[in-house]
C-alpha positions as CSV (number, residue, x, y, z in Angstrom):
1,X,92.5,132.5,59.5
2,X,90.3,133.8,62.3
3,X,91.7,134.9,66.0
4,X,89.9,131.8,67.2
5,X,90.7,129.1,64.6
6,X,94.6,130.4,65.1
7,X,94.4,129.8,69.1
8,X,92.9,126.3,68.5
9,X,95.9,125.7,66.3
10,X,98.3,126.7,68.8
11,X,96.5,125.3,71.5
12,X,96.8,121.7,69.0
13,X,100.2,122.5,68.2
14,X,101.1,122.6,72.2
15,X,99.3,119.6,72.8
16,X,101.0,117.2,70.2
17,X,104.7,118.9,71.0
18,X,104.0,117.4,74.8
19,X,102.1,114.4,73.8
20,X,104.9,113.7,71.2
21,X,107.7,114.6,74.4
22,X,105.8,112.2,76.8
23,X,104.9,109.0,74.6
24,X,107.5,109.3,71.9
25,X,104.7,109.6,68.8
26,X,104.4,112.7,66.7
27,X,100.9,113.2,65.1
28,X,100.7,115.4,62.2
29,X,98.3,118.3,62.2
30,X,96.6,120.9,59.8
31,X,94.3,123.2,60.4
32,X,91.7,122.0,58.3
33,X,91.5,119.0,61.1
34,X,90.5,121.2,63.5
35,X,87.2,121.7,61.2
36,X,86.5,117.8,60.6
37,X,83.4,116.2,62.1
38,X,85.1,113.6,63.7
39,X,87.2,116.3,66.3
40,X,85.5,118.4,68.2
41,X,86.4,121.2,70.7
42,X,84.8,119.3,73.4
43,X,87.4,116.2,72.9
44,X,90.2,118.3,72.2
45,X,89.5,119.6,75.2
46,X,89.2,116.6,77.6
47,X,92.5,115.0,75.6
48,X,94.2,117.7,77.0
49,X,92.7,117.5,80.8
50,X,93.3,113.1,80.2
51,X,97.1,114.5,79.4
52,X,97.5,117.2,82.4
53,X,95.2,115.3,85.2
54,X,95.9,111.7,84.3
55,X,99.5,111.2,82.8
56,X,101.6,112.9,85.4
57,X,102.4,112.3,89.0
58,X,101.5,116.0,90.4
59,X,104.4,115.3,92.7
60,X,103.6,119.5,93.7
61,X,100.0,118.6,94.3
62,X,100.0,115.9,96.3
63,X,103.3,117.7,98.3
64,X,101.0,120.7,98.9
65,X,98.0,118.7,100.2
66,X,100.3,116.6,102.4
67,X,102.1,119.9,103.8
68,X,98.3,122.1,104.2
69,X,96.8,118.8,106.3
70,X,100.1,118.1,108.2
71,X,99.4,122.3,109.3
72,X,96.2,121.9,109.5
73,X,96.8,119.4,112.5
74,X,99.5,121.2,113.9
75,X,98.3,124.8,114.1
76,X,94.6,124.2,114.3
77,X,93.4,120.8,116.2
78,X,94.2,120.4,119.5
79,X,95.6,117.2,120.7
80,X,93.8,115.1,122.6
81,X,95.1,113.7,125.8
82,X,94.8,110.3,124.7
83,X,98.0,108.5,124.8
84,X,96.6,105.4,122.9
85,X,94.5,107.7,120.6
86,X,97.5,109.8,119.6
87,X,99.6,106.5,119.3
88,X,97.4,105.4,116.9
89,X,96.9,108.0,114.6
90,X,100.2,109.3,114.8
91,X,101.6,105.6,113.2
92,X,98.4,106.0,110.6
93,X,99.5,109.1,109.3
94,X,103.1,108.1,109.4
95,X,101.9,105.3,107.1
96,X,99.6,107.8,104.8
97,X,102.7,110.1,104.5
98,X,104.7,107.3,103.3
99,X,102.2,105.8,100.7
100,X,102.3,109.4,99.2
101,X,106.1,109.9,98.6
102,X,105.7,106.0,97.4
103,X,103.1,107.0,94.9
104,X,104.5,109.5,93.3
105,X,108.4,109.1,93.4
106,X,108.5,104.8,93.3
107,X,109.7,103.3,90.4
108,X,106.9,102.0,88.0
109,X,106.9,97.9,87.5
110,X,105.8,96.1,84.7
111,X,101.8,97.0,84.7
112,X,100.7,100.0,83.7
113,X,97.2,99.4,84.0
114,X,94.7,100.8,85.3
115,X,97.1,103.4,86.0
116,X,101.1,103.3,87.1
117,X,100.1,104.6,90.2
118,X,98.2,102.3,91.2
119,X,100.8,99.4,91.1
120,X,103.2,101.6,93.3
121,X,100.1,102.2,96.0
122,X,100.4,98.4,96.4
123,X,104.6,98.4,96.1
124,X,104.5,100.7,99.1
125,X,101.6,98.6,101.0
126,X,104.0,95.8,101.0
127,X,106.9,97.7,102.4
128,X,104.5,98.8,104.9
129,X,103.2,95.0,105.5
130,X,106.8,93.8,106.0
131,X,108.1,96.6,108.2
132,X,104.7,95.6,110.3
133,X,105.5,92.0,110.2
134,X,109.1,92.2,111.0
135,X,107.6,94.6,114.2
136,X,105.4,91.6,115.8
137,X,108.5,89.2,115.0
138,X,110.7,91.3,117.7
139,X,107.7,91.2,120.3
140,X,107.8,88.3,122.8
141,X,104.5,86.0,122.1
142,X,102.4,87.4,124.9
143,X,103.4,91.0,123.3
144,X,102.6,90.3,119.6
145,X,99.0,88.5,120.4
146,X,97.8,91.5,122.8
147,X,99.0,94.0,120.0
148,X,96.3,92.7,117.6
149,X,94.3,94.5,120.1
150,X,95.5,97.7,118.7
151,X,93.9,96.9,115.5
152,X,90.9,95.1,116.5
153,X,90.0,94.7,120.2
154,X,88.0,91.7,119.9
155,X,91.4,90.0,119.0
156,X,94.1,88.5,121.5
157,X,91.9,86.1,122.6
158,X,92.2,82.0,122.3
159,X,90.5,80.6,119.3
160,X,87.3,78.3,120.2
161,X,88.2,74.3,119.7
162,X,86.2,73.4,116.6
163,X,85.3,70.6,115.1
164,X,86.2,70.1,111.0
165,X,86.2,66.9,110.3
166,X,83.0,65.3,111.5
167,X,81.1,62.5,109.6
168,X,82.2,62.3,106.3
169,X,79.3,60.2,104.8
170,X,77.4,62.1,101.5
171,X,74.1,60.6,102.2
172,X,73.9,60.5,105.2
173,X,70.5,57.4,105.9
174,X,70.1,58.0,109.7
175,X,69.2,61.9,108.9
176,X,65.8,61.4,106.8
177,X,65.0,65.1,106.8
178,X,67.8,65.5,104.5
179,X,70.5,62.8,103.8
180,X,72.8,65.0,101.9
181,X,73.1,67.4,104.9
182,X,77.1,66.9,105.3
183,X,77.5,68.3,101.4
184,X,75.1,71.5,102.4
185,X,77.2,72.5,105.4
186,X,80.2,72.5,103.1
187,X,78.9,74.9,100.6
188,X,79.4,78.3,102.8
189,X,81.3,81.3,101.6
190,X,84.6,79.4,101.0
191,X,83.4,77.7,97.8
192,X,83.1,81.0,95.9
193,X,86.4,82.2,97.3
194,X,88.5,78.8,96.2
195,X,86.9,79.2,92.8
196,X,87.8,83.1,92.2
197,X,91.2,82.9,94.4
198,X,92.3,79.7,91.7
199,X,90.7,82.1,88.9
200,X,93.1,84.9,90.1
201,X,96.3,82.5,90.3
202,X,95.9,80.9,86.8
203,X,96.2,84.6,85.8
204,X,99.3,85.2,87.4
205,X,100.9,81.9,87.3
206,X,99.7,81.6,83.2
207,X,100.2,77.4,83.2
208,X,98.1,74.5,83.6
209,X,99.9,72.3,84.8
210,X,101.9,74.7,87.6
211,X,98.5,75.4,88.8
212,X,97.4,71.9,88.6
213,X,100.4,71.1,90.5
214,X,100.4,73.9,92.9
215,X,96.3,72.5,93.5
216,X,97.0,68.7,94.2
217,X,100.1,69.2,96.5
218,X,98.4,71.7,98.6
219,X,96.1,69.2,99.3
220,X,98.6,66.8,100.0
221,X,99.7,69.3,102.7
222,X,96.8,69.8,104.5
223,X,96.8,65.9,104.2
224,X,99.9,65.7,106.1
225,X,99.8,68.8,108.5
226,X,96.1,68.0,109.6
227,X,97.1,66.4,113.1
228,X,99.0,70.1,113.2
229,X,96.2,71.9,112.9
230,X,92.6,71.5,113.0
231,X,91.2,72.9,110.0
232,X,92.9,71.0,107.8
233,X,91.1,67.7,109.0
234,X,88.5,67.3,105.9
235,X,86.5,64.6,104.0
236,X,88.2,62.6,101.0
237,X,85.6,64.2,98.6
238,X,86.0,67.5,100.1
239,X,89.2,67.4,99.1
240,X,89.6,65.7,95.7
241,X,85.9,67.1,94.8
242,X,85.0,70.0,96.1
243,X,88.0,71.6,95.9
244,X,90.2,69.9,93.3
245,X,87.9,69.3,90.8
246,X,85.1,71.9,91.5
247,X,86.5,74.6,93.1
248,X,89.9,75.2,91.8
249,X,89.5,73.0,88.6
250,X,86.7,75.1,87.3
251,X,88.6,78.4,88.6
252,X,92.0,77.1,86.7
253,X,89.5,76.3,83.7
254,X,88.0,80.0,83.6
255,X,92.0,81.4,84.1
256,X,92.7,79.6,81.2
257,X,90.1,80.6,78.9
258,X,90.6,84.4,80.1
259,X,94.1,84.1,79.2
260,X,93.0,82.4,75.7
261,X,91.5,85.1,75.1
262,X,93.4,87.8,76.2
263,X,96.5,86.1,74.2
264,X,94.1,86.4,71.3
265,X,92.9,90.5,72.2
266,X,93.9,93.2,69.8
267,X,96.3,95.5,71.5
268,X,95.0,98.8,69.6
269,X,94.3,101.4,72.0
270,X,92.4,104.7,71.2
271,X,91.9,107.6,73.3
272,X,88.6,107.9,75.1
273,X,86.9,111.1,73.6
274,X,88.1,110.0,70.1
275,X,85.2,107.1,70.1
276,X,82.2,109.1,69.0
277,X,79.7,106.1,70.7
278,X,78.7,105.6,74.5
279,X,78.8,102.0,74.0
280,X,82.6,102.7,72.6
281,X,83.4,105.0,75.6
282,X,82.0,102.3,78.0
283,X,83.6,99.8,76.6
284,X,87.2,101.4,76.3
285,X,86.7,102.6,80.4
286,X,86.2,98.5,81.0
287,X,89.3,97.8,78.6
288,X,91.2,100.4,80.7
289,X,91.4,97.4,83.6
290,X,93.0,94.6,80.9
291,X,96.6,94.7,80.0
292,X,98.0,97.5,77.8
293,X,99.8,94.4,76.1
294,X,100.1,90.7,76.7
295,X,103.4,88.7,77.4
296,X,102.8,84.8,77.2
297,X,104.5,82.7,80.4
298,X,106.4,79.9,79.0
299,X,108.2,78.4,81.9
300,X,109.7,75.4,80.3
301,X,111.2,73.7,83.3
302,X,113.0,71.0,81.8
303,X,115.0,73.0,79.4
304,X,117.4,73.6,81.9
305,X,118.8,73.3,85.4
306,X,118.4,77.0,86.5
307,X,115.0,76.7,85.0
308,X,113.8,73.9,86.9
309,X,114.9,75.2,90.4
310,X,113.4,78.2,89.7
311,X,110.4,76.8,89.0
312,X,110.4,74.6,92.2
313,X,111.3,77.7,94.0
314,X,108.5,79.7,92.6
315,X,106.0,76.2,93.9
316,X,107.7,76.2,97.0
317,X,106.8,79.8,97.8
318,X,103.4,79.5,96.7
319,X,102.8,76.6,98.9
320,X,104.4,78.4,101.8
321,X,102.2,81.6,101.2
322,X,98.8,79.3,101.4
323,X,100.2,77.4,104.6
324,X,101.5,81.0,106.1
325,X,97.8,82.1,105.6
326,X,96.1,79.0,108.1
327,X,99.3,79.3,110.7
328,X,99.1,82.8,110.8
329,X,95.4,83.1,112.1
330,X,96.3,79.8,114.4
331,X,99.2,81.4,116.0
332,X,97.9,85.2,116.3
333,X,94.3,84.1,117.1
334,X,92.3,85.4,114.5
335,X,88.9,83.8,113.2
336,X,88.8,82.6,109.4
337,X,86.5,85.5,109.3
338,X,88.1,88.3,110.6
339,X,88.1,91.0,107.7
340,X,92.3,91.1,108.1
341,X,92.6,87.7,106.9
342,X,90.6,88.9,103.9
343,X,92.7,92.2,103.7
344,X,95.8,89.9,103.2
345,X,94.6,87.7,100.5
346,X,93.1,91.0,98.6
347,X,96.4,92.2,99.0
348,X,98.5,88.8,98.0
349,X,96.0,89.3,94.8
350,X,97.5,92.2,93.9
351,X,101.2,92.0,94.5
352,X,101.2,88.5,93.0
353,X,100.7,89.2,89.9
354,X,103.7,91.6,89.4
355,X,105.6,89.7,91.7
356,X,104.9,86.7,88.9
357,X,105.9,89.2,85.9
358,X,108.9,90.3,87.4
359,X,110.2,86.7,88.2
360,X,109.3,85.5,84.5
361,X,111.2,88.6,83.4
362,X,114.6,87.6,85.6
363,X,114.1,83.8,84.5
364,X,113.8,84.1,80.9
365,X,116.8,87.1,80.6
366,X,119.8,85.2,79.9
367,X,122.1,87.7,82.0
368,X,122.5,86.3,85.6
369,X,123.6,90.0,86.9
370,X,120.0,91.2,86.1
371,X,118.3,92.3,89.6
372,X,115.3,90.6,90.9
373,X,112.4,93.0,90.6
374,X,111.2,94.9,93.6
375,X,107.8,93.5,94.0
376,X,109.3,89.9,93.5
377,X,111.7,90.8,96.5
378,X,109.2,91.6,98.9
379,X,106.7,89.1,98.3
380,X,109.1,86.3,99.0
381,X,110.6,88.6,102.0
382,X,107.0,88.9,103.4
383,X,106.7,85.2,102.8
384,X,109.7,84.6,104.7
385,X,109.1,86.7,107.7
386,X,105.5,85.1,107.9
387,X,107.1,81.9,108.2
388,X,109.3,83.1,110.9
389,X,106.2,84.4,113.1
390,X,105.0,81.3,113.0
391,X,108.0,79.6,113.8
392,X,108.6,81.6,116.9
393,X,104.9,81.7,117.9
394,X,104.4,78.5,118.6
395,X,106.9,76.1,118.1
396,X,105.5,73.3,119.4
397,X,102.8,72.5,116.3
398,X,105.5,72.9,114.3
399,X,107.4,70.0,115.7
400,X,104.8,67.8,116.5
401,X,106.7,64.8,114.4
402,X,104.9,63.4,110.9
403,X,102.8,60.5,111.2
404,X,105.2,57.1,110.1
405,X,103.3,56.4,106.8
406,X,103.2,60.5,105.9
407,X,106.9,60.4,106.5
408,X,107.3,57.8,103.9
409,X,105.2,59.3,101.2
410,X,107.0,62.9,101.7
411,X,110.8,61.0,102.0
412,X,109.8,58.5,98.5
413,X,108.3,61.6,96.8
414,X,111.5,63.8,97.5
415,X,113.7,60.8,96.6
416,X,112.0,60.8,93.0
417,X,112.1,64.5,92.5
418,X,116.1,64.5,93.2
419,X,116.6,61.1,91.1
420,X,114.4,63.0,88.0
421,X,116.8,66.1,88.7
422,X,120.1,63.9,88.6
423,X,119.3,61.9,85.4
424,X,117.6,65.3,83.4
425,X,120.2,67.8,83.9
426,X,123.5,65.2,84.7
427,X,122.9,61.6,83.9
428,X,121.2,62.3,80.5
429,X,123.3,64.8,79.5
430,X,126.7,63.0,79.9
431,X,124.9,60.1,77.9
432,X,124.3,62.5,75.3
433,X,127.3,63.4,75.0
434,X,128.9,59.9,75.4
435,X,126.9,58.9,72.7
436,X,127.6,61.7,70.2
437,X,131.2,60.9,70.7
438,X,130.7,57.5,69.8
439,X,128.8,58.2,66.7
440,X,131.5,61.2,65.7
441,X,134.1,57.8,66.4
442,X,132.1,55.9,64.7
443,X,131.6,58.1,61.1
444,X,135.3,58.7,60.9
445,X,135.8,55.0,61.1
446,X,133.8,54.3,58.5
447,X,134.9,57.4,56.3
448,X,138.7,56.0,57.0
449,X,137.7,52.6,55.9
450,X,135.8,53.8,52.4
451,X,139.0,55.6,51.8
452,X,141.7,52.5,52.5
453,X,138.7,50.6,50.3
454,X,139.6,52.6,47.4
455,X,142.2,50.8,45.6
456,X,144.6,52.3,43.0
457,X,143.9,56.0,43.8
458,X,144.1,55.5,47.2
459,X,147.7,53.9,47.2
460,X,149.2,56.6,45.3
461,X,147.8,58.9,47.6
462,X,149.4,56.8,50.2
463,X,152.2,56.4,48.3
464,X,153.0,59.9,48.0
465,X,152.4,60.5,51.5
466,X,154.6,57.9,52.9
467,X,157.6,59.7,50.3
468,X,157.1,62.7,52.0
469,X,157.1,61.1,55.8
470,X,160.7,59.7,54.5
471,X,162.4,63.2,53.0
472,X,160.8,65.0,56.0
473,X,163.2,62.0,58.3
474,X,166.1,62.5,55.9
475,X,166.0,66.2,56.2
């Protein structure tokens, strides 16, 4: 064997020792792989960068770089004299220096793709969120509304009075230039983004009918809380057909077929510079962004108590989360356009899902000591402090009292829920079990009277057990 045939086979035999260390599979080798037209030095190579560069956390890397630019600014750049400026970027890289220990020493969730890392970017993003969130809750209201202006300074200002309900008419026969002008101004940019946000949460939530649920009680909300705020004031087919039907039908529709279909995916991964095609390589780098494997939600809420209030819990939060969103920009005065609103549903996108994974996980394990998962626990803490902001905030919307008739609906729709509850999981079940009882009663009876209905045999039998009764009293 040549000098350089017997380094490639070292180089090999290294490769598989720590590929078989870090994922647990031993691969076999001989030299006469190394000559096969299906390996080549080029892919052996890159397997072993995708190994070094890709599948470790270079906890000594990114140390280094953190350490050279924290000098850098020390021993090189001058401060500046601006006490705001400084602020500022002093709480930025606070928040950089963070995310970077986060990255690379969190612990990983449940998803692994694209990359581990990438999951605990966003973990550390949402301790980030909430230590931010709890901040504006301490301020006074004046306070947390002129701090926006740290962010953005065209914030901190009152939002204009607008107008959202208007005439609700779909042809419209005074306006002959175009009648159907009320249905145009309703298609703007928030079609697209009910259709894809309802796409996103079918793929976290993985039901039908919790989405479908989830969907029509939202609506239900924004019936009741429109004299709360403004926004919420919208036309009967805006609601039940533009966004119902249309928008988040057809998103929940699309969810569902993507999760047909991923259910139905082979799982069989290979690596990258193994393919020997560019449409192979290009499709494997797309694949990289599914799920290394697929886990299949069955929620069954009626199978048991704990169950079904964690299933109501898990509605409940979702429901809050979407209102938190509208109260939120109400009470801090930012415009439904303001790129942080977006920022927060991009990130809600990509903590939910976890957050969904990790809460399936502690539902369906049948030990009750099992922790919550960590994304799971601050998603409902940031829910939770949101709610709070808006609490304190403003106050007053919040207790401006239910309309009579909406007071009905809400008390006769609770009143069900609780009187389904009661006869599923207590009622029901004690009937059950009164009438197995009575049936076990029953089928001895009847096996106690086929034996008295025995005749002869049975009375010696009796016979002889009454004669031992009377030398068992005798005795």
């Amino acid at each position: 064997m040549s000098g350089v045939s017997s380094l490639l086979f070292s180089l090999k035999s290294l490769f598989s020792l720590l590929q078989f260390l870090l994922t647990g599979f031993e691969i076999e080798l001989t030299e006469a792989s190394l000559t096969g037209e299906d390996e080549s030095f080029f892919c052996f190579l890159m397997s072993i960068f995708s190994l070094l560069i890709f599948r470790r956390a270079h906890t000594l890397t990114v140390l280094f770089i953190l350490t050279c630019a924290l000098g850098y600014v020390t021993l090189l750049e001058e401060t500046p004299q601006d006490t705001a400026y400084n602020t500022k970027r002093g709480i930025v890289a606070s928040i950089l220096v963070f995310l970077c220990f986060g990255v690379t020493q969190a612990k990983d969730g449940p998803f692994s793709r694209p990359h581990p890392a990438y999951w605990r970017f966003w973990l550390c993003v949402s301790v980030v969120y909430e230590l931010f969130l709890i901040f504006i809750l301490f301020q006074t209201v004046q306070d947390g509304r002129q701090f926006m202006k740290y962010i953005d300074p065209h914030l901190g200002v009152p939002l204009p009075e607008r107008d959202y309900g208007g005439n609700c008419l779909i042809y419209d026969p005074g306006n002959e230039t175009d009648p159907f002008h009320n249905v145009w101004d309703k298609l703007d940019g928030f079609v697209p983004a009910h259709f894809f946000g309802w796409y996103l949460k079918t793929l976290m939530i993985r039901d039908w009918w919790m989405c479908m649920i989830i969907s029509v009680m939202f609506e239900f909300l924004e019936y009741s809380l429109e004299h709360q705020l403004p926004n919420f004031s919208e036309c009967w087919w805006d609601h039940w057909i533009m966004d119902v039907i249309l928008c988040n039908g057809l998103g929940i529709y699309c969810g569902m077929k993507t999760l047909s279909w991923l259910s139905l995916k082979t799982y069989k991964w290979q690596g990258l510079w193994n393919i020997p095609t560019y449409k192979g390589k290009m499709k494997r780098i797309v694949f990289q962004f599914t799920p290394y494997s697929w886990v299949k939600f069955e929620w069954k809420p009626a199978s048991s108590l704990r169950r079904w209030l964690a299933v109501c819990g898990i509605i409940f939060v979702f429901l809050l989360a979407e209102l938190n969103t509208f109260y939120l920009k109400f009470v801090l005065w930012m415009p439904p356009e303001h790129y942080l609103v977006l920022l927060r549903l991009v990130f809600f996108v990509n903590v939910g899902g976890v957050a969904m994974r990790e809460i399936y996980d502690f539902m369906d394990d049948p030990k009750f000591h099992k922790k919550l998962g960590q994304q799971a626990w601050l998603v409902a803490a940031i829910t939770a402090t949101e709610f709070l902001i808006v609490v304190k905030y403003d106050p007053y919307t919040l207790t401006l009292s239910l309309p009579f008739y909406i007071t009905q609906c809400w008390i006769l729709g609770i009143i069900l829920v609780l009187t389904w509850t009661a006869w599923r999981f207590f009622i029901r079940d004690i009937t059950l079990r009164y009438k197995e009882i009575r049936r076990q009663k029953q089928e001895h009876k009847y096996e106690k009277d086929k034996c008295l209905s025995n005749g002869d045999g049975h009375s010696s039998i009796m016979d002889e057990q009454n004669g031992n009764k009377l030398r068992e009293r005798k005795l």
